[in-house]
C-alpha positions as CSV (number, residue, x, y, z in Angstrom):
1,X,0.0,0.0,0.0
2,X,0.7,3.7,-0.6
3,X,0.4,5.9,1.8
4,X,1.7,9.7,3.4
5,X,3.7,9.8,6.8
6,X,1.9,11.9,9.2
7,X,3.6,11.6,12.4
8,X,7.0,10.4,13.3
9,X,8.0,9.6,16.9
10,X,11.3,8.2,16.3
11,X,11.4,4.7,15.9
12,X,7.0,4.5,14.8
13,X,5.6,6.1,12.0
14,X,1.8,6.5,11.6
15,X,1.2,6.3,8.0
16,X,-2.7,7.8,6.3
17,X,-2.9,4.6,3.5
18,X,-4.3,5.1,0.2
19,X,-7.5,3.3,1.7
20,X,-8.2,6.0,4.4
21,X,-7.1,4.6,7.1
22,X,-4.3,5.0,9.5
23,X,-1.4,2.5,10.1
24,X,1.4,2.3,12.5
25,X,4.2,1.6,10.5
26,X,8.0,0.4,11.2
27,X,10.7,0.8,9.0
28,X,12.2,-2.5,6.8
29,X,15.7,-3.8,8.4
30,X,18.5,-1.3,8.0
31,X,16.6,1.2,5.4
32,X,18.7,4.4,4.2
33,X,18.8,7.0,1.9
34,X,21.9,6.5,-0.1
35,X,24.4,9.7,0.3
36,X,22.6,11.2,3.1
37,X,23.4,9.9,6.7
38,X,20.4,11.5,8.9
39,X,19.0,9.6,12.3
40,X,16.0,9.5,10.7
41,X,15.5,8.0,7.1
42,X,11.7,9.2,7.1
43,X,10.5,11.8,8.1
44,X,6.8,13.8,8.6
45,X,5.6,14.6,4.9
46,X,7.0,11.6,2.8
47,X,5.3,9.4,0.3
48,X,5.9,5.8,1.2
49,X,5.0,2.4,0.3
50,X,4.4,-0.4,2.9
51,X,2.8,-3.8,3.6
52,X,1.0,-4.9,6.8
53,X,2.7,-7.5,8.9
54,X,1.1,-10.8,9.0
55,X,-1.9,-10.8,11.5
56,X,-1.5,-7.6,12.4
57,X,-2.7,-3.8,11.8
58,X,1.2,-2.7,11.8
59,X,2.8,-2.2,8.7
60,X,6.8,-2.1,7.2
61,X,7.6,0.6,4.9
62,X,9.8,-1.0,2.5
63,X,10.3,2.3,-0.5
64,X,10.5,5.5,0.1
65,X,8.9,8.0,-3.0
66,X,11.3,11.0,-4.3
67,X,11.4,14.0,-2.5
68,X,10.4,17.1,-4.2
69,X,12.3,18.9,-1.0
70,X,12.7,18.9,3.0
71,X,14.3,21.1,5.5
72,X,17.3,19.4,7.5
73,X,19.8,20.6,10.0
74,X,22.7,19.2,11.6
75,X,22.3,16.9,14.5
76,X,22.9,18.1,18.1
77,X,25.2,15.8,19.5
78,X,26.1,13.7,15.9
79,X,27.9,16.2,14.2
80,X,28.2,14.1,10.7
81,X,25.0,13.3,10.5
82,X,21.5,15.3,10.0
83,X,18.1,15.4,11.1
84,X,15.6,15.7,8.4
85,X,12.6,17.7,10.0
86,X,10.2,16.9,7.7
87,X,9.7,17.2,3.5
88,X,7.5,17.7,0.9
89,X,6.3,20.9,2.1
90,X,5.0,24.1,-0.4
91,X,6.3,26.9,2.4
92,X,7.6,27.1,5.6
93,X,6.7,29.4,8.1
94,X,9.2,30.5,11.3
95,X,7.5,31.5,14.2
96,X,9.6,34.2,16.0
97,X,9.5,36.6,19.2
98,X,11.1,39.5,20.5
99,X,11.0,38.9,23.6
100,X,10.3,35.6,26.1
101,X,11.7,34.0,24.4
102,X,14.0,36.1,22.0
103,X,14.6,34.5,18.5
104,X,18.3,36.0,17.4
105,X,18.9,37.3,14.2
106,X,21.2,34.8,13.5
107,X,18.8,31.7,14.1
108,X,16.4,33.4,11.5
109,X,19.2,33.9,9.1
110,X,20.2,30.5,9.6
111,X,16.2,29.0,8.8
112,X,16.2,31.2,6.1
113,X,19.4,30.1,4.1
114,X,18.0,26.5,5.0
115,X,14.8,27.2,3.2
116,X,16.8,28.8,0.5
117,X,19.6,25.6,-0.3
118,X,16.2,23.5,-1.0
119,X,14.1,26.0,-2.6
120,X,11.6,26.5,0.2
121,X,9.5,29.6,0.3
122,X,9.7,31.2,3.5
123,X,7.7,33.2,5.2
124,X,8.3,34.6,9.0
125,X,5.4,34.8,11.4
126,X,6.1,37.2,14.9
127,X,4.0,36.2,17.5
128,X,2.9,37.8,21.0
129,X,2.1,40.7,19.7
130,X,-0.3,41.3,22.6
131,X,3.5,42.0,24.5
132,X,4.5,44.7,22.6
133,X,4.4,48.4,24.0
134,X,5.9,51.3,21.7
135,X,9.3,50.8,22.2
136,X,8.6,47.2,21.4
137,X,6.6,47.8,18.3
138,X,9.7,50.0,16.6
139,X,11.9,47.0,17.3
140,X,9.7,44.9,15.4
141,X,9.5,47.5,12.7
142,X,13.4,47.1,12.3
143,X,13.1,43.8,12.1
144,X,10.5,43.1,9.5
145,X,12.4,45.8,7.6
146,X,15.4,43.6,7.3
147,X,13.3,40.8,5.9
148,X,10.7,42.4,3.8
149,X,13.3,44.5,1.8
150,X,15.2,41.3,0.7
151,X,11.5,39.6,-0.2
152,X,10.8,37.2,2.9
153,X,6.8,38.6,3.5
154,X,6.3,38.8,7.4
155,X,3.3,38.6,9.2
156,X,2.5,40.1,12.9
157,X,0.1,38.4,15.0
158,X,-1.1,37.4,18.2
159,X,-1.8,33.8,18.9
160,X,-3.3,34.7,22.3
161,X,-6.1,37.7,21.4
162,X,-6.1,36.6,17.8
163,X,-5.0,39.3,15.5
164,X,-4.5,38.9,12.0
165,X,-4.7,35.2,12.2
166,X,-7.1,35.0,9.1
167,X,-3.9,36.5,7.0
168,X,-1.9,33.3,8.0
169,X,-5.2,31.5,7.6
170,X,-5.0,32.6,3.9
171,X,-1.4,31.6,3.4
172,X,-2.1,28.2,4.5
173,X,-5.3,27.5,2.5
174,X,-4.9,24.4,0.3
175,X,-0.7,24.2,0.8
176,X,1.3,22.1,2.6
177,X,3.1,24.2,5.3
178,X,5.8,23.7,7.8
179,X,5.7,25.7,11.2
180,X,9.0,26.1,13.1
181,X,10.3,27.9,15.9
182,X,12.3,28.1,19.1
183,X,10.1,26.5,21.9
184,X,8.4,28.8,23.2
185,X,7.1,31.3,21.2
186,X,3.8,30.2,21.3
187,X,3.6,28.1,17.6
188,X,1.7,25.5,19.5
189,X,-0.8,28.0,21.1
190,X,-1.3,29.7,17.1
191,X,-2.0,26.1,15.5
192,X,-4.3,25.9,18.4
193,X,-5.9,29.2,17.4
194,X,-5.6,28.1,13.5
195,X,-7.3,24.7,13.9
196,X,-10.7,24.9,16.5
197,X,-11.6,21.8,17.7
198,X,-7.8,20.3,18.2
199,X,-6.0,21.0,21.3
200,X,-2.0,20.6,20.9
201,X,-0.1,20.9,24.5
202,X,1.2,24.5,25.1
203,X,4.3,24.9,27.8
204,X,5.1,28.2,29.5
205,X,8.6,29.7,29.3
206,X,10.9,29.4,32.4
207,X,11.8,32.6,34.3
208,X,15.2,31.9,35.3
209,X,16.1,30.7,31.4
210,X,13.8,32.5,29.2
211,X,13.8,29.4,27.4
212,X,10.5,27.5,26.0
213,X,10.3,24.6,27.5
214,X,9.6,21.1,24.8
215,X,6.0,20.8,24.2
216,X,5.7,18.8,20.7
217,X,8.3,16.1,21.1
218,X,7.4,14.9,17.6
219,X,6.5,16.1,13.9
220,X,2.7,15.5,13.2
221,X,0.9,16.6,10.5
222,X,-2.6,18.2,10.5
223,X,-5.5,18.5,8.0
224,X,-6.5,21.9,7.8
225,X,-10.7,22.5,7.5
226,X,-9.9,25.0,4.9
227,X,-7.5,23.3,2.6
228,X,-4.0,21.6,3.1
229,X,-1.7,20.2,5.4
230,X,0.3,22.0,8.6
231,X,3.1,20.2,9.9
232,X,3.8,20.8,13.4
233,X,7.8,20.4,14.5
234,X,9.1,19.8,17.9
235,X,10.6,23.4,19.2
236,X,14.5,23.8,17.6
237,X,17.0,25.6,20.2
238,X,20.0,25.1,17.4
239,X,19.8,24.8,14.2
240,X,23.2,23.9,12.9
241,X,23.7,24.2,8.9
242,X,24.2,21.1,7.2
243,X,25.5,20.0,3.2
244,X,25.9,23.4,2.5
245,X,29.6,24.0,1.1
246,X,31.8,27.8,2.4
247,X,31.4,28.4,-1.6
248,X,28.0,28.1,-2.2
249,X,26.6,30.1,1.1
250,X,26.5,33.2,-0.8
251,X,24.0,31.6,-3.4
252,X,21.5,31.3,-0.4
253,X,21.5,35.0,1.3
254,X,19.4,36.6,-1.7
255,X,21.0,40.0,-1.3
256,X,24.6,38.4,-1.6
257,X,23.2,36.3,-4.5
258,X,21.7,39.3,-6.4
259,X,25.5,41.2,-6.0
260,X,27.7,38.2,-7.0
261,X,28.3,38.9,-10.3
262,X,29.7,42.3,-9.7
263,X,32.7,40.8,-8.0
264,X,36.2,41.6,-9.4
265,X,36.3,37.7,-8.7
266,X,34.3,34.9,-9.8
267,X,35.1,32.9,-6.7
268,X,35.2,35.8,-4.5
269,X,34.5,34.4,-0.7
270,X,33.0,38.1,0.1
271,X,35.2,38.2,3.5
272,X,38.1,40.3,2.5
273,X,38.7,40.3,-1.5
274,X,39.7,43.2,-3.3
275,X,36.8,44.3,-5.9
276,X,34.1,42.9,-3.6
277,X,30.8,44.2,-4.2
278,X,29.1,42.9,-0.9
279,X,31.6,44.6,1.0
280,X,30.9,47.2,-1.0
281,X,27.6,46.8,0.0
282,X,28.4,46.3,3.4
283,X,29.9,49.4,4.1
284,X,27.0,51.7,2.3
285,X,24.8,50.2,4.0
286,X,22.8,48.5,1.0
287,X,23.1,45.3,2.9
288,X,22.2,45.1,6.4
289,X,25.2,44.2,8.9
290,X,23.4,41.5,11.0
291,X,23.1,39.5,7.6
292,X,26.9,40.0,6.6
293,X,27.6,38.7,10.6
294,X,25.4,35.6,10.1
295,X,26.9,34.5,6.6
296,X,30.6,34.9,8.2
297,X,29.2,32.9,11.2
298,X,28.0,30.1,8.8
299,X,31.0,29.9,6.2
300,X,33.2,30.3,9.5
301,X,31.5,26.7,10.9
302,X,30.0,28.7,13.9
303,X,27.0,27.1,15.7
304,X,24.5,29.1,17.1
305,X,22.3,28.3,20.3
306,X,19.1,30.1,20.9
């Protein structure tokens, strides 16, 4: 039987068959995907094939189908080897905050030139807007200016009090969509608000840390009554870059990319080359400075916590 993998919890996957129904499904023997090493061959989006065990409701996926994309990172503690968060997805959307929890610059930078390497739209959600006063509110300002001017649309809503949550409503109609995010910043409460009638676990952030605690501690995807498919993520504190060669970073910052060919030097790095154009850039201002830090950071090898 065909069928799409809807939730993953490590070592099960529940599987909606081409017959409707819903299968807890293993994987067959030592299964991998030949020239990726991840901890987890399937993942929360894939199009597999799989056959039920004898006398039993359980089935093996034996074939995974080609992916038309997925977003992975680097593993935590396995530094060769990735975690594919899920695939097959039309967007992805990164829920972010300001404050309690703060999502760095950096960490979007880093989703963003993820999204980018596999030709992901991306789209960046700021939540708790209910938190902001005016001081807060020109912060954000800056921040969505950073984004919007290089094309990544951003929305601002409030998961809690419900502002403009039929804009994301409208994004997500009839598209498969991943939502990401630190823990913490409230992506569990907004699919809440998104989808009545379902009730995903929502954790507080801790005082002393200002750190989300883990709510999700597995992908699952979710029909959506309008149209489509949201795939819920467990909350990311790191997200280290991963398959993505020093050379071909500047291909995935879009402002880089758009200045490349202006370079004295066709293999210009864009660190300290004569004839540079995005240190050109750089300096005038044309490109904003937190972006230039968080492309050194990656081509430098730098990890970056939350």
């Amino acid at each position: 039987m065909q069928g799409l993998v809807i939730k993953s919890t490590g070592s099960w996957y529940q599987v909606h068959a081409s017959d409707g129904q819903d299968y807890d499904c293993r994987i067959k023997g030592k299964f991998r995907i030949t020239g990726i090493q991840t901890t987890n061959p399937i993942a929360v989006g894939d199009q597999v094939e799989f056959e039920l065990e004898p006398n039993s409701n359980n089935g093996v996926i034996f074939k995974l189908h080609d992916r038309k994309n997925y977003i992975i990172r680097k593993s935590i503690n396995l530094s060769k080897q990735a975690q594919i968060i899920a695939a097959n997805m039309d967007q992805a959307f990164l829920v972010v905050t300001l404050a309690s929890p703060r999502t760095s610059l950096g960490f979007i930078d880093r989703f963003l030139a993820t999204a980018e390497a596999y030709s992901i739209p991306a789209t960046l959600i700021f939540n708790k807007l209910d938190l902001f006063h005016e001081e807060g509110l020109e912060i954000l300002a800056e921040y969505k200016a950073i984004y919007e001017n290089i094309g990544y649309p951003c929305y601002e809503v409030s998961a809690i009090e419900g502002t403009n949550l039929e804009q994301v409503q409208d994004l997500l109609k009839d598209k498969t969509t991943l939502f990401s995010g630190h823990s913490g910043v409230g992506k569990s409460s907004l699919i809440n608000a998104l989808l009545p009638g379902r009730t995903i676990k929502t954790g507080i952030v801790s005082e002393w840390s200002d750190k989300g605690q883990h709510t999700t501690t597995f992908a699952e995807m979710h029909t959506l009554p309008f149209g489509g498919y949201l795939i819920d993520t467990p909350g990311i504190r790191e997200l280290g870059i991963y398959d993505i060669r020093p050379e071909e970073l500047g291909h995935y910052f879009r402002e880089i990319r758009d200045l490349m060919h202006a370079c004295k030097f066709h293999n210009c790095r864009h660190i300290n080359e004569p004839g540079c154009a995005v240190l050109v850039a750089v300096n005038d201002g044309e490109i904003e400075l937190s972006r230039y830090e968080s492309y050194l950071s990656i081509y430098h090898g730098n990890e970056t916590r939350a």
